[in-house]
C-alpha positions in Angstrom: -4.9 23.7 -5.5 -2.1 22.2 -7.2 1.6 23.1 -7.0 4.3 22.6 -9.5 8.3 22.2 -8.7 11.0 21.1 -10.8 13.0 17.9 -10.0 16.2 17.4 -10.2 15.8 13.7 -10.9 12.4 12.0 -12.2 11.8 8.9 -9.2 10.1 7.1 -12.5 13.1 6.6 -14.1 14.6 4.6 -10.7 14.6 0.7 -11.0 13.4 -1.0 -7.6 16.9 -2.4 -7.3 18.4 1.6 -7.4 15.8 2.6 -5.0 16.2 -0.9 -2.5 20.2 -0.3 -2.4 20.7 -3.2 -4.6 18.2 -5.6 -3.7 15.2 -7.2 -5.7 11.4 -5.9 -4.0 11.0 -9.8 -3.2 14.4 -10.4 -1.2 13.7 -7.0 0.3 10.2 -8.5 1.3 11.5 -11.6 2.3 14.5 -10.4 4.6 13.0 -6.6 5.7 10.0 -6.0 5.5 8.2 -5.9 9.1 11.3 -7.5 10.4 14.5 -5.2 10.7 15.8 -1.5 9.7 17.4 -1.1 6.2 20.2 1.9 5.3 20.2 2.7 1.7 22.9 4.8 0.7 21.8 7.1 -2.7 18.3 5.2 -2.9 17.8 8.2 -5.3 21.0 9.7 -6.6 20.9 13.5 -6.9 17.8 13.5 -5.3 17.3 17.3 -3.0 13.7 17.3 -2.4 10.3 18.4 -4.7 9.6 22.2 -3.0 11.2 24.6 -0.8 11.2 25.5 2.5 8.8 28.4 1.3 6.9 26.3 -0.8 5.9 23.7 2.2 5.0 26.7 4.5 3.0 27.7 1.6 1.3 24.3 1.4 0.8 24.5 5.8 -1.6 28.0 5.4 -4.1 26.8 3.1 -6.9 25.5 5.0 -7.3 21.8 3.9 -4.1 21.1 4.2 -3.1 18.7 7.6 0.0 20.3 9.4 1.5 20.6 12.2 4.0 22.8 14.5 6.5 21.0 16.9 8.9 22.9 19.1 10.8 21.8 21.8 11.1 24.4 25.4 13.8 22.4 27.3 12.4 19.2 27.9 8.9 20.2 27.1 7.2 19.8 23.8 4.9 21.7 22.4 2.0 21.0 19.5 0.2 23.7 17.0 -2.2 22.7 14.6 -2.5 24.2 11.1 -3.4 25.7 8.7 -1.3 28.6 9.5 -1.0 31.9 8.4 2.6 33.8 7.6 3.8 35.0 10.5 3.4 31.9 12.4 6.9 31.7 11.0 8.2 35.0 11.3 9.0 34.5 15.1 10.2 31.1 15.5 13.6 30.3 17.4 16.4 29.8 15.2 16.4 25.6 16.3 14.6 23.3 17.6 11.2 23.4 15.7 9.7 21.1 12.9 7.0 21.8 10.5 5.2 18.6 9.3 2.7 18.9 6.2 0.9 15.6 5.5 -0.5 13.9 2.3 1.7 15.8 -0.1 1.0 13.7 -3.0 -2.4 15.0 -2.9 -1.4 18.4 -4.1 2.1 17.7 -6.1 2.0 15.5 -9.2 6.1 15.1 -8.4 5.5 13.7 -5.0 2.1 11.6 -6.3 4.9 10.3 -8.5 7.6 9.5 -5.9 4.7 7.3 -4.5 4.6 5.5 -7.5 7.8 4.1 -7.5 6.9 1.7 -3.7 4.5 -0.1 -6.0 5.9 -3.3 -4.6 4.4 -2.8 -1.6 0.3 -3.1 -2.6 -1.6 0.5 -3.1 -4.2 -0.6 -0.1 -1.3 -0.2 2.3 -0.1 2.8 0.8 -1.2 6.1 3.4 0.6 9.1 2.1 4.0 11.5 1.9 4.2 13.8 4.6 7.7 16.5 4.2 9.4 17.6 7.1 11.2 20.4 7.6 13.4 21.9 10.5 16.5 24.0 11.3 19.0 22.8 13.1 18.7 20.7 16.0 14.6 20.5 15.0 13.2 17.2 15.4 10.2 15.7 16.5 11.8 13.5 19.7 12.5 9.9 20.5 9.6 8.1 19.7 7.9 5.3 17.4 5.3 4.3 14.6 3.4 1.7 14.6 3.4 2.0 10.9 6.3 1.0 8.5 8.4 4.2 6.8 10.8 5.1 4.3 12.5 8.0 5.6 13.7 9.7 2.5 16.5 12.5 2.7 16.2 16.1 0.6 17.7 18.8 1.1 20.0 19.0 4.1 21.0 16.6 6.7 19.7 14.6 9.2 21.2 12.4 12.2 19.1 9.4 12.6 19.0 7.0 15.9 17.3 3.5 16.4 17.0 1.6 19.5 16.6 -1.9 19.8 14.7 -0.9 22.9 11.4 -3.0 24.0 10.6 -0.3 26.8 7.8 1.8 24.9 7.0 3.8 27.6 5.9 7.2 26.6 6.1 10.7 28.5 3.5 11.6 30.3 0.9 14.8 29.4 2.9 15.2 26.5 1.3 16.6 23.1 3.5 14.3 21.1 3.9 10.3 21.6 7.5 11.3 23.1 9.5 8.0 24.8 10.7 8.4 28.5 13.9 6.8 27.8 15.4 6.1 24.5 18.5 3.6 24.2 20.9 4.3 20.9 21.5 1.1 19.3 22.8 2.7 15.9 23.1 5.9 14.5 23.7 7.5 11.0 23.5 10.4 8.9 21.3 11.1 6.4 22.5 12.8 3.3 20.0 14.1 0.4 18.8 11.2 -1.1 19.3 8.7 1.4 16.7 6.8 2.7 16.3 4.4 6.1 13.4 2.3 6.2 11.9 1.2 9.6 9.4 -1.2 10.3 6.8 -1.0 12.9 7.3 0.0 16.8 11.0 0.3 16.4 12.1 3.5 18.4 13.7 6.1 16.4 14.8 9.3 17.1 15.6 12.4 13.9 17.4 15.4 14.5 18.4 18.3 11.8 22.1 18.9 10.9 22.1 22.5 9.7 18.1 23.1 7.5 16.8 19.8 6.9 13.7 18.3 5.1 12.8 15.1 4.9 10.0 13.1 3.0 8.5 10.0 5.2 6.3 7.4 2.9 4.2 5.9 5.7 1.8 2.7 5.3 -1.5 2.0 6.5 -1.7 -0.7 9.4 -5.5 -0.8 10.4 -6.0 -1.7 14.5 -7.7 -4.7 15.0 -10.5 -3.0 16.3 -10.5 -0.5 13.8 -11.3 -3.5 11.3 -13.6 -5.1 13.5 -15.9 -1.8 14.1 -15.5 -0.8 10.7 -17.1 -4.3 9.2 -19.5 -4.1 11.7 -20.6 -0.9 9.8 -20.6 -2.1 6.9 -22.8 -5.4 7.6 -25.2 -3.1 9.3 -26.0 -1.9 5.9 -25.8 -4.7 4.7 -27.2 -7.8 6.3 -31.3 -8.3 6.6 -32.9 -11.0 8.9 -36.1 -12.0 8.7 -38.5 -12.6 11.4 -39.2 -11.4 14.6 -38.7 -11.9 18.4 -41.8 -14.6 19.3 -41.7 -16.7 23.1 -45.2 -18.2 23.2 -43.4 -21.2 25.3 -42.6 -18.0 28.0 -43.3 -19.0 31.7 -43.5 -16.8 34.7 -40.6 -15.3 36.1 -39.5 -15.0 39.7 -38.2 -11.9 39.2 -39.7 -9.4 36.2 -36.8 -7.4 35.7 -34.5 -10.3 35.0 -33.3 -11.0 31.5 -34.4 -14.3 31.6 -31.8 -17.5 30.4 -34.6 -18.3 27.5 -34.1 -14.9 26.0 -30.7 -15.0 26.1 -30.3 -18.1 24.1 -33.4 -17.2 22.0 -31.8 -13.9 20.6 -28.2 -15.9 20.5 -29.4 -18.3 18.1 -30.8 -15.0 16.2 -28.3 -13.5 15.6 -26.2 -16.7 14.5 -27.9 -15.2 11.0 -25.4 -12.5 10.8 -22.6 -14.4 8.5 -20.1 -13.5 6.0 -17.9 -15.1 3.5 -14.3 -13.9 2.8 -16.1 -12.0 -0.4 -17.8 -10.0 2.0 -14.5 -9.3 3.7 -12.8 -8.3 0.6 -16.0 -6.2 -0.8 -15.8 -4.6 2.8 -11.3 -3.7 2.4 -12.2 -2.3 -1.5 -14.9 0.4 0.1 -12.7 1.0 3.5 -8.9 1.6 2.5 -10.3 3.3 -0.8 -12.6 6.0 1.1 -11.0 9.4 1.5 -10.2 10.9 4.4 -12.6 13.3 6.2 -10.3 16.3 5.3 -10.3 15.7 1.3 -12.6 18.0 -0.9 -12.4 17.0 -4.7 -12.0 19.8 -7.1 -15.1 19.2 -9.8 -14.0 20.6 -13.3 -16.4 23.0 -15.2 -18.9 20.6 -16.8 -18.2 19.9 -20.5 -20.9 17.6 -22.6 -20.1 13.7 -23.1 -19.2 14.1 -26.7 -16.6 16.9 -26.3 -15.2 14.3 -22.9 -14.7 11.2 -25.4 -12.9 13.4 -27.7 -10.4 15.1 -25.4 -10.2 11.5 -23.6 -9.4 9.5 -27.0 -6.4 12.7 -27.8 -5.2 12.9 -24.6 -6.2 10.3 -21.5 -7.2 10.2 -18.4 -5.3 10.0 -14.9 -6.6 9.5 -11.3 -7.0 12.7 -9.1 -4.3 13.3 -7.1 -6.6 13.0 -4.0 -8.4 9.7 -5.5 -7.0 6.0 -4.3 -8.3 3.3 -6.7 -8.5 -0.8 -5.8 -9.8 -3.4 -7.0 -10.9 -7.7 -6.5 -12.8 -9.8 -8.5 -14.9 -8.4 -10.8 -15.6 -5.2 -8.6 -13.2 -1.6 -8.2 -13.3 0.7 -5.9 -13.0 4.7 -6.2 -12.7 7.1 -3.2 -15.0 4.5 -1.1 -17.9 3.5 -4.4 -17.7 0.1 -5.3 -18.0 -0.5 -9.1 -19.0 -3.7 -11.0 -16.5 -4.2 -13.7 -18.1 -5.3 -17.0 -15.5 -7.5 -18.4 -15.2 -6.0 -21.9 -13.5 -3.1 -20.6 -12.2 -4.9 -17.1 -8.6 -4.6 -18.1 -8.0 -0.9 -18.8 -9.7 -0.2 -15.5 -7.1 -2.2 -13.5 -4.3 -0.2 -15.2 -6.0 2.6 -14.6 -6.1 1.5 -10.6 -2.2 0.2 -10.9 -0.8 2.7 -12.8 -3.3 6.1 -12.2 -3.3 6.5 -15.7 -4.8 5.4 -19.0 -3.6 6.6 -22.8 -6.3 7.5 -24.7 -5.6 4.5 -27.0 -7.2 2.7 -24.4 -10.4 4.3 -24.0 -12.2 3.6 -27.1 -14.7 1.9 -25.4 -17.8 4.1 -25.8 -19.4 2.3 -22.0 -15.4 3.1 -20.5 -15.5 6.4 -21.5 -19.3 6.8 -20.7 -18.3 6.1 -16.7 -14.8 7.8 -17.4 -16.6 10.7 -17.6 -19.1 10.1 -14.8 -15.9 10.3 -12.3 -14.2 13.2 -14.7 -17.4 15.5 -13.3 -17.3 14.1 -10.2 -13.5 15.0 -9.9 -12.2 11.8 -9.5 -10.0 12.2 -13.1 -8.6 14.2 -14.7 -7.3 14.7 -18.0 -3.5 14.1 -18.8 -1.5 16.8 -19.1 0.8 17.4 -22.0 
């Protein structure tokens, strides 16, 4: 499934500095990021979106596609899952609804594009571009991430409020992370391409003015325990000890149920065997952000042979799948959760392929490159470029 809109302006041809309000990606690292709100005024000038209305409640009905419903009944919220079919939007209110569609960029070249242009901010933090869209009044209430966004305005308008507020406190038996109480520090509207970044746990609170849409490029921030239980995983795959529980010093005990303090510090001093070095770490991050999500399905091509791949790829190139994230460190990379072992004759081209998502076919000569080219071509993983 792939859908195609027209733009009115191409976010490639933005310089950082355009799309920052003026400021360098390093000062805006240095001063912003993870610290305090930023208001860009015309981050991308003319900018009014990448599909319609229609075409996002298109995107909501098909059945891999993560979406979500939000209306508000007074001062009750309530919380649909997609996918949806048609005329789940034939008799909706006139306000105070929102339509949420996430990981855009898997099924719009544009919006995989728009992505593109955050590259300052490293690819393994990247998560996606979810499009909103609501008629006036819609919103999804007071709340907050505890992710950092760039809140990106299309089409329409939209009234933006933060709060300074340290009081977190959410409603209770709500569908939606709603806040009791919300505090306006500063307010603003939106106009289409705008953009308001905020960084993590600051309270924010969007509301429509007249039909609005607005595209939120949200980063990855792993709990601590998600990393922790996730490593464990991965050592448990990994890590083999050798030998096996032995006592022959073992005593009588008083009591025979009792874990006894010998076994204890016997099985402590086995398991000091389960270490890592910060390779291990890093091997571990390459598998884990790169792994797809449980949702995504990769569309596999019809097969062709190798020979007629290496002649298409040399004419025409190669670029990721709009669904695939690519990483890499060291010597290895990593595809959609596979860790590869770069040979160094052909290292380079593979980190472009990783930093940019795609290659020319200048630089796929190699007959090895293409030969593993094509190994993630059939497994849909690339594709060919169009054009």
């Amino acid at each position: 499934m792939r859908y195609h809109t027209q733009m009115k302006n191409n976010p490639l041809a933005l310089r950082p500095e355009t799309l920052l309000g003026g400021l360098d990606a390093e000062r805006f690292l240095a001063e912003y990021w993870q610290k305090k709100p930023l208001l860009i005024r015309g981050a991308i000038p003319g900018f009014e979106g990448l599909l319609s209305p229609e075409e996002l409640a298109g995107l909501a009905c098909e059945e891999e596609v993560q979406s979500r419903l939000v209306q508000q009944q007074g001062t009750a919220w309530r919380l649909e899952q997609g996918p949806f079919d048609e005329d789940s939007f034939l008799h909706l209110p006139p306000r105070g609804w929102t339509l949420l569609v996430q990981n855009v960029n898997h099924y719009l070249p544009e919006a995989a594009a728009l992505l593109q242009q955050f590259d300052f901010i490293p690819h393994a933090r990247l998560d996606d571009l979810m499009v909103s869209y609501a008629p006036d009044g819609g919103g999804v209430g007071p709340h907050f991430d505890s992710y950092d966004v760039f809140l990106l305005q299309g089409q329409g308008k939209r009234l933006w409020r933060i709060s300074e507020q340290q009081d977190l406190t959410l409603v209770e038996d709500s569908p939606l992370r709603i806040l009791n109480r919300f505090d306006t520090a500063q307010e603003w509207i939106l106009e289409p391409g705008d953009m308001l970044y905020l960084p993590p746990h600051v309270a924010h609170w969007g509301i429509a003015v007249g039909n609005a849409m607005t595209y939120s490029i949200g980063f990855r921030a792993p709990s601590d325990q998600e990393l922790a239980t996730q490593f464990l995983a991965y050592l448990q795959e990994r890590v083999q000890l050798s030998g096996i529980y032995a006592d022959p010093e073992l005593t009588r005990q008083a009591h025979p149920a009792e874990i006894g303090a010998a076994m204890v510090s016997k099985v402590a001093r086995m398991l000091q065997g389960v270490l890592w070095q910060e390779a291990d770490v890093a091997r571990f991050l390459g598998t884990y952000l790169s792994e797809p999500k449980s949702h995504v399905v990769f569309d596999t091509p019809s097969p062709i042979s190798l020979a007629a791949f290496q002649k298409r790829l040399k004419r025409q190139g190669i670029a990721l799948a709009l669904k695939s994230q690519m990483l890499f460190h060291a010597q290895y990379c990593y595809l959609n959760g596979e860790e590869i072992e770069m040979p160094p004759a052909f290292r380079g081209p593979l980190q472009q392929l990783a930093n940019t998502r795609h290659l020319s076919g200048e630089a796929c000569q190699d007959d090895g490159l293409a030969a593993l080219l094509y190994e993630w071509y059939l497994a849909g993983y690339c594709e060919f470029e169009e054009g």
